[in-house]
C-alpha positions in Angstrom: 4.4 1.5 -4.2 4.3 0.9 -0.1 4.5 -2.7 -0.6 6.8 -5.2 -3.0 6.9 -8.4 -2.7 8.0 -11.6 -5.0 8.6 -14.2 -2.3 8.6 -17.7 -3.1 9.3 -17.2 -6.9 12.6 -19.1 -7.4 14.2 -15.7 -8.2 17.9 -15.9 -8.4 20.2 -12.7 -8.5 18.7 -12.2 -11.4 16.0 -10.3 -10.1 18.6 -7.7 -8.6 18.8 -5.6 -12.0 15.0 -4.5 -11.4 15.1 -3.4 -8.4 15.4 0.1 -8.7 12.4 0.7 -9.8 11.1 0.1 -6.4 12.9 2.2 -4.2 10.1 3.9 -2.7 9.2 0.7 -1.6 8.6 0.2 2.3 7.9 -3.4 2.8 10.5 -5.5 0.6 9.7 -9.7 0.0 12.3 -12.0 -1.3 11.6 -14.6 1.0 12.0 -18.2 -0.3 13.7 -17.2 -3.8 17.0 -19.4 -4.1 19.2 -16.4 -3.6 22.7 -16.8 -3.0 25.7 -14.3 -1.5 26.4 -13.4 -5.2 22.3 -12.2 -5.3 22.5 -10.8 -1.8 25.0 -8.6 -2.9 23.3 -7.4 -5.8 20.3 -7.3 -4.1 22.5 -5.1 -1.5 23.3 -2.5 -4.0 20.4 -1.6 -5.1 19.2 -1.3 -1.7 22.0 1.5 -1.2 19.1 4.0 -2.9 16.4 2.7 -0.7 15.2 5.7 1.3 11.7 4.6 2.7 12.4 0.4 3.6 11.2 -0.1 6.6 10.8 -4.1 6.2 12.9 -6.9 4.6 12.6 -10.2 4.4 15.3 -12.3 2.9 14.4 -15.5 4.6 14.5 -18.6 2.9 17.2 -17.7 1.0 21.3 -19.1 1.6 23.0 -15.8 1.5 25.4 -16.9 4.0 27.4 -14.7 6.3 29.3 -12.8 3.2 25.4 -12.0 1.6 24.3 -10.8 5.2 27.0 -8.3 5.5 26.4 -6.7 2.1 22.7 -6.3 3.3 23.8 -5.0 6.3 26.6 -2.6 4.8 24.0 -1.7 2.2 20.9 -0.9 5.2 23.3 0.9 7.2 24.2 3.6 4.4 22.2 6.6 3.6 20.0 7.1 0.8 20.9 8.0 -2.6 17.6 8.8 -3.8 
C-alpha cells in the first residue's frame, strides 16, 4: 500500500494500535483527526518501523510541541522493518 490515509475521521490515539500494518506505506494522512501529544506519541512509535514514508500529514491535529518531538525523534530513526 503506497498510499494511507484516514484524515478527517475524528481518530483519536486510538488509531495508533493499527498502524503497523501500514508500514510500507509512503504517503501517511492523519490530518484533521483530534489527535493529541498522548496520540502523537503513539502514532510516533509506530512510525519507528516505517522504512518507505516519504509524506506525513499531521495537520489539524493539537499535538503540541511534546507530540512534534516524538514525530520527529521517531522520523529521524532508522527503520526497523
Amino acid at each position: 500500500m503506497r498510499n494511507f490515509s484516514v484524515g478527517s475521521n475524528q481518530l483519536t490515539g486510538t488509531i495508533a494500535t493499527e498502524l503497523g500494518a501500514f508500514t510500507n506505506a509512503q504517503h501517511f494522512n492523519l490530518a484533521s483527526n483530534e489527535l493529541k501529544a498522548e496520540g502523537a506519541e503513539v502514532v510516533a512509535h509506530a512510525l519507528e518501523s516505517y522504512d518507505m514514508l516519504t509524506d506525513l500529514d499531521l495537520s489539524k491535529n493539537t499535538i503540541g510541541e511534546w507530540g512534534a518531538r516524538h514525530v520527529a525523534k521517531a522520523l529521524t530513526l532508522p527503520a526497523r522493518s
